[in-house]
N, C-alpha and C positions, 0 to 999 in steps of 0.2 A: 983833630978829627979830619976823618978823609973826605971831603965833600964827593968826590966821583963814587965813594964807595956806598955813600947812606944814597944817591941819586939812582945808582943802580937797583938796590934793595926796593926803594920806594918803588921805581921801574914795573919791576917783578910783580910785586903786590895787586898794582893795579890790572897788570893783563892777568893773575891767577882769579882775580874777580872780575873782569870782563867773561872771563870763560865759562865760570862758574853760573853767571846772570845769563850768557846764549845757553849752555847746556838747561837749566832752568825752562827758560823760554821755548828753548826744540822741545823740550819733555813735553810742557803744557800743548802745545801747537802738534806734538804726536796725540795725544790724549785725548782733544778735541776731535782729532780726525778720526779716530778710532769707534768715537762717540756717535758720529755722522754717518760711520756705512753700520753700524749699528742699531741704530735708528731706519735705515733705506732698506735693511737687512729684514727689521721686524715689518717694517711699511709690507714690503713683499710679502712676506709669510701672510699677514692679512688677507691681503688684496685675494690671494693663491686660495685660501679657507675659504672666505666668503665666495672665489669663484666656483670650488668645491663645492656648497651645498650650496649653490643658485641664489643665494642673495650677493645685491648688491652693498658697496661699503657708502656709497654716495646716499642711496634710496633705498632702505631697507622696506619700504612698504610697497615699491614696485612688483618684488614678482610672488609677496606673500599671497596663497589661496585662504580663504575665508574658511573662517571652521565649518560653516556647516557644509559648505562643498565637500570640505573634508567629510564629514559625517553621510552625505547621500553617495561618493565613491565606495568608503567603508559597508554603505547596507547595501548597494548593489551586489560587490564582489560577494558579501555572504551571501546572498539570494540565492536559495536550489532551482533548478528546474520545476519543481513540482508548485512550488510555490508561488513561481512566475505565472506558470497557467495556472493558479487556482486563482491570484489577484486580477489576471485577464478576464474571467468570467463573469458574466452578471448575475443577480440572487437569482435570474429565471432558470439559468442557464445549470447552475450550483441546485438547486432541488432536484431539478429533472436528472441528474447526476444519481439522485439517494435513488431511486425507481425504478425496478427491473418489472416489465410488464410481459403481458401475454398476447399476443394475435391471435386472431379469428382466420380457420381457412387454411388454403396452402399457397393463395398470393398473396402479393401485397395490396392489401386494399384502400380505399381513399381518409376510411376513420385511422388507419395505423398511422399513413402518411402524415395525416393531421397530426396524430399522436407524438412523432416524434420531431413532426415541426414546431409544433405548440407547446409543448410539456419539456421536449430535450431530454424524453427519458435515456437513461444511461444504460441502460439493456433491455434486454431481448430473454423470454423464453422460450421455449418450443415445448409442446408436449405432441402426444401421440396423432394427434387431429388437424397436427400441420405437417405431417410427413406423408408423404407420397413414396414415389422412387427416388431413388436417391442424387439424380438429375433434378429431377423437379425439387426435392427439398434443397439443392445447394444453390439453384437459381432464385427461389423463394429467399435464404441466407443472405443471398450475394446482393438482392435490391433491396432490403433492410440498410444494409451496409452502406450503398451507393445513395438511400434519400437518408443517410444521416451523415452525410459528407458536405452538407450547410452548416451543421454545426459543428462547434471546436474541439470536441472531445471523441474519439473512437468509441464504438459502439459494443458493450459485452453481447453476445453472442453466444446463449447457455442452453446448454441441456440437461436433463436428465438420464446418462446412461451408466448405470450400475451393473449392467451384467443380470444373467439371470432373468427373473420376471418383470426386471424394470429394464427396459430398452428401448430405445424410441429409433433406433436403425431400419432402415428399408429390408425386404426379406431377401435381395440379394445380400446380401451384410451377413458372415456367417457371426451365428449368434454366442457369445458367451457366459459359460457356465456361472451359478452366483457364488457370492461370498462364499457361503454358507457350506459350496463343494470346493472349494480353493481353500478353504479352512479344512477342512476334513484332510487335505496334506502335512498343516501344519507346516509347509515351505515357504519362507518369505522369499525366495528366487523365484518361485512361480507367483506370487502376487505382484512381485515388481513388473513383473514380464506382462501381467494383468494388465498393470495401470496404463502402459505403454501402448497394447493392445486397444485400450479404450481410448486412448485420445488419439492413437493413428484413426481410429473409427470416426469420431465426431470431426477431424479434422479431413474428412472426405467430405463433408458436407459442410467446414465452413465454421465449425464453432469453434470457438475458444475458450470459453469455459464448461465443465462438467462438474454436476455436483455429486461428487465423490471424493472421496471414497466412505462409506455409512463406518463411521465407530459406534455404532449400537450395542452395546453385548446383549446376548438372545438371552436375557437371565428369566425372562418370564415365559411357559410353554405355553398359554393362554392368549401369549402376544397376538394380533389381529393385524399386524401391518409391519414389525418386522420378521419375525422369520428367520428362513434363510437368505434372506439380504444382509446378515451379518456374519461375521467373519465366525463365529460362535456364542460360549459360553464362559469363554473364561478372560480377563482383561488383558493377563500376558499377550495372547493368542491374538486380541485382537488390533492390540497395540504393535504389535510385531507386524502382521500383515495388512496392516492397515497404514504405519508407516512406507511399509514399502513399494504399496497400490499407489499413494500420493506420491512418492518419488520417482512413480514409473510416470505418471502421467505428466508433471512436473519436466522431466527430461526429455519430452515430446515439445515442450511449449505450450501446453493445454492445463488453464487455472484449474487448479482441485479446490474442491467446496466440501471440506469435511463436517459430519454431518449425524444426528443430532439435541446438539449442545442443549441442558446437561444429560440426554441420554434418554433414548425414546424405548428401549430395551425389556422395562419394567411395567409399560401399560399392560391395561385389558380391556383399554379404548382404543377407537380409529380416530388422530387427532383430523381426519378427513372429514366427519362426520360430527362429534363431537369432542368436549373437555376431558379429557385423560387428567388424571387426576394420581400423582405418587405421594404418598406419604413418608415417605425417606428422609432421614435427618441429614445434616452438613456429611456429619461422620461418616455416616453410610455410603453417603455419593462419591465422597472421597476414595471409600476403601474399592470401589466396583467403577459406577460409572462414569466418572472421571479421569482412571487411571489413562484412558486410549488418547483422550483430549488433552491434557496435561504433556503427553507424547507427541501430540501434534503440536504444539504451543512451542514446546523446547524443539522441534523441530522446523519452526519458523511458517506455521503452515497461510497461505495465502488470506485463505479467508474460514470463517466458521457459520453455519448454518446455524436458528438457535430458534427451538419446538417448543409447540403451541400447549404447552402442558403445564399444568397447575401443581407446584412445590410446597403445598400449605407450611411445612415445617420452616419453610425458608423466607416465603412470601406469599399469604394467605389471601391476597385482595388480585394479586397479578399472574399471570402463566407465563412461562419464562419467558417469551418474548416479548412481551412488556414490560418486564420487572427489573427495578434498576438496583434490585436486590441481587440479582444474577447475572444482570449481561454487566453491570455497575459495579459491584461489592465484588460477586466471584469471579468471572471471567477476566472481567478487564483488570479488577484489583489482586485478589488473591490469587489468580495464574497467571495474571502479566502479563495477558495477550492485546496488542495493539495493533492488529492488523485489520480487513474487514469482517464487519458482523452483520450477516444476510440476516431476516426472520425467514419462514418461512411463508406459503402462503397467506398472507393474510386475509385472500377470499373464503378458507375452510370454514367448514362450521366450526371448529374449536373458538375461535373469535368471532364469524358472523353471528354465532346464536345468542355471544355475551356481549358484543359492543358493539359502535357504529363505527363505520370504517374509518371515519374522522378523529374519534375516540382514540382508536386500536394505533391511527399514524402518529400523534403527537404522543401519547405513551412511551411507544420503541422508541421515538426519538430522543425523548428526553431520557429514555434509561441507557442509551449508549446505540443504539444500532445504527447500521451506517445507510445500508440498504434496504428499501422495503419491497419485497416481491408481493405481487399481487397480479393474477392468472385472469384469464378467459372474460374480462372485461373493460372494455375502453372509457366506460364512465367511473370506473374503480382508479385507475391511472389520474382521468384525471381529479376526481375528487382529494385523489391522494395530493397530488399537485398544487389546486387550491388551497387546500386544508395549511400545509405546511408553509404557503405561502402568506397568506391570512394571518398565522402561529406567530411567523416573523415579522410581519409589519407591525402586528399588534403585540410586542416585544414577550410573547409566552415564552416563544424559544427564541433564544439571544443569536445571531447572525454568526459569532465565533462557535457554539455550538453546531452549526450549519457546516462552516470552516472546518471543522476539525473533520467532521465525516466523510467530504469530499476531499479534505485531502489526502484522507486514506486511501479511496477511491481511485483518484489521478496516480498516486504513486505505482499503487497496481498496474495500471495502464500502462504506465512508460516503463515500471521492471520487466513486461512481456513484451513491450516494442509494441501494442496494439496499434494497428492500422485498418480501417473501412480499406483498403485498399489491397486487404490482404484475401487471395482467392482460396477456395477449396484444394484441395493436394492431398495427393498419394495415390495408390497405385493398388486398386480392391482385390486385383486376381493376388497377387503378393502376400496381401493384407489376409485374404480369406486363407490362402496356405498356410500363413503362419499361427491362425489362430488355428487352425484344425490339427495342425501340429504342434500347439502348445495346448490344448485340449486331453489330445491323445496322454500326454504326460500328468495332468489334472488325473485323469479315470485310471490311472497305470498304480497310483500314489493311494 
């Protein structure tokens, strides 16, 4: 045996396993290390996310917000305008809102003042016994405006001008023809041109709403008070230009008060004097006097007037402006209409001869109306005022009730931009030309 050659062998063996145990070793000691930025790799991506969405990895309860912070950020962002000033207001402030009243005179006197410092009624009417010249009526207008600029809400500013024999215009003001001969053209381009014509008119003096345009159809010849204040006798005819009267007026800037709900066309009463009384079923009203209102409804109209007249087939105890069978069940429910609902006078005898005026306020209220007008008396304002006040303290009528009406109200407001600060405008020589020239066109027809 060769001792040098088994010495070598062994030799060999022992460095191919040294080599074998360091490659071993560097493997593991790469592997480790691989494992380490690995790990400082993931640490970063961490630290990187948590800096992304503002927590900390240290203190995750450092920069959390508290839920309900969360939830009062959430209700604000949703909060509309309209609804901010309706929460702004106080319950005195929120009635005086429902109340379009009447003044005494052709100035502004010390009871109206009171009137709309104490009560905060939300409008203004005017009839024929507060207009003068038409200086004098827009400066009477304008200090209305100026003592309700204590309180938070703009002040409606109405009239009545229909054209025709309802006008409440100074007799420099040339006058326009009624429905009743704008109907007899049969052109809704001449009624648009109407509506237009009317609220440039009232907007000489100051007002901003006008309660028009009458959807009446004249279906009764016996009628006593509509007339020729409607557009005729057939619903097309007056859905056609009666649409287009409110869109004239509308496109001036000047609220249309269409007018009245469900249809005053069939008396052979003056709801001025007393209870007109229709016997007319659902069906019936539907087929006729409804059709105009149903058109003004789909047509988004402002607000709706709603008559002092007794529907026995519908609501045998109430006249529709009490009746939550009608302003409630049909207007609101089966037409859809959610916008404002005036009554009308409520000093008429249609109601003064059948209920107390306290009576007549919490009824409409409760049957859906938003507004209560009530004319030519300052103890009537404020009775209405108390009565509604009193309703609510004394949980008759519920405060969101209350809510709901004014904030039909307020939204009105702010869709017109109404401002106390806005003055009387336009241009009468202009104004008179264009109506004698749209006249001329009416009589040509």
């Amino acid at each position: 045996m060769n001792i040098y050659s088994y010495d070598s062998k062994n030799s060999k063996n022992k460095w191919f396993r040294s080599l074998q145990i360091m490659c071993i070793l560097l493997g593991i000691l790469l592997l480790l290390s691989a494992c380490g930025r690995g790990q400082q790799s993931s640490s970063a991506t961490d630290s990187n996310a948590n800096s992304n969405t503002g927590q900390s990895s240290s203190s995750p309860e450092q920069n959390t917000v508290p839920p309900e912070e969360h939830a009062q950020d959430e209700a604000q962002e949703e909060l509309d305008p309209v609804q901010e000033q309706l929460n702004g207001l106080t319950l005195e402030e929120k009635i005086g809102q429902m109340i379009l009243a009447g003044v005494q005179g052709t100035t502004l006197d010390d009871q109206a003042k009171q009137m709309i410092t104490d009560q905060k009624v939300g409008g203004i009417i005017f009839y024929a016994n507060n207009v003068t010249t038409l200086e004098g009526t827009a400066k009477f207008v304008q200090s209305i405006k100026k003592a309700n600029q204590a309180n938070p809400v703009p002040i409606f500013m109405s009239v009545d001008q229909e054209g025709g024999k309802v006008s409440r215009m100074p007799e420099n003001v040339e006058s326009i023809p009624s429905n009743g001969k704008v109907g007899q053209t049969k052109d809704s381009a001449l009624a648009e041109t109407m509506g237009e014509l009317l609220a440039r008119q009232v907007k000489l003096a100051g007002f901003n709403v006008d309660f028009a345009p009458v959807l009446d159809i004249n279906s009764n010849p016996k009628n006593p008070v509509i007339g020729d204040r409607s557009f005729g006798s057939s619903a097309d005819l007056v859905s056609r230009l009666g649409i287009a009267e409110l869109k004239g007026l509308r496109s001036e800037g000047v609220i249309p008060v269409v007018k009245h709900f469900p249809g005053h066309g069939d008396t052979s009463v003056d709801s001025h004097l007393d209870l007109p009384v229709v016997n007319k079923t659902e069906k019936q009203l539907a087929k006729l006097e409804w059709i105009p209102f149903q058109a003004a409804v789909k047509e988004q109209v402002e607000a709706v007037m709603v008559a002092h007249i007794l529907f026995p087939k519908l609501d045998k105890d109430h006249p529709a402006s009490l009746s939550d069978v009608i302003i409630g069940e049909h207007l609101r429910g089966k037409l859809k209409y959610d916008g404002v609902v005036i009554t009308d006078d409520l000093s008429m005898g249609a109601i003064a001869k059948n209920y107390t005026l306290d009576e007549a306020a919490i009824a409409t209220v409760q049957a859906g109306s938003d507004i209560l007008l009530v004319a030519h008396s300052y103890d009537s304002a404020k009775t209405i005022f108390d009565t509604l006040m009193n309703a609510v303290n004394s949980g008759k009528i519920s405060k969101s009730r209350i809510d709901e009406s004014v904030y039909r109200i307020l939204a009105l407001k702010q869709q017109y931009k109404l401002s106390d600060q806005q003055q009387a405008s336009g241009d009468l020589k202009q104004l008179n030309a264009d109506i004698l020239e749209w006249g001329k066109q009416v009589n040509a027809r």
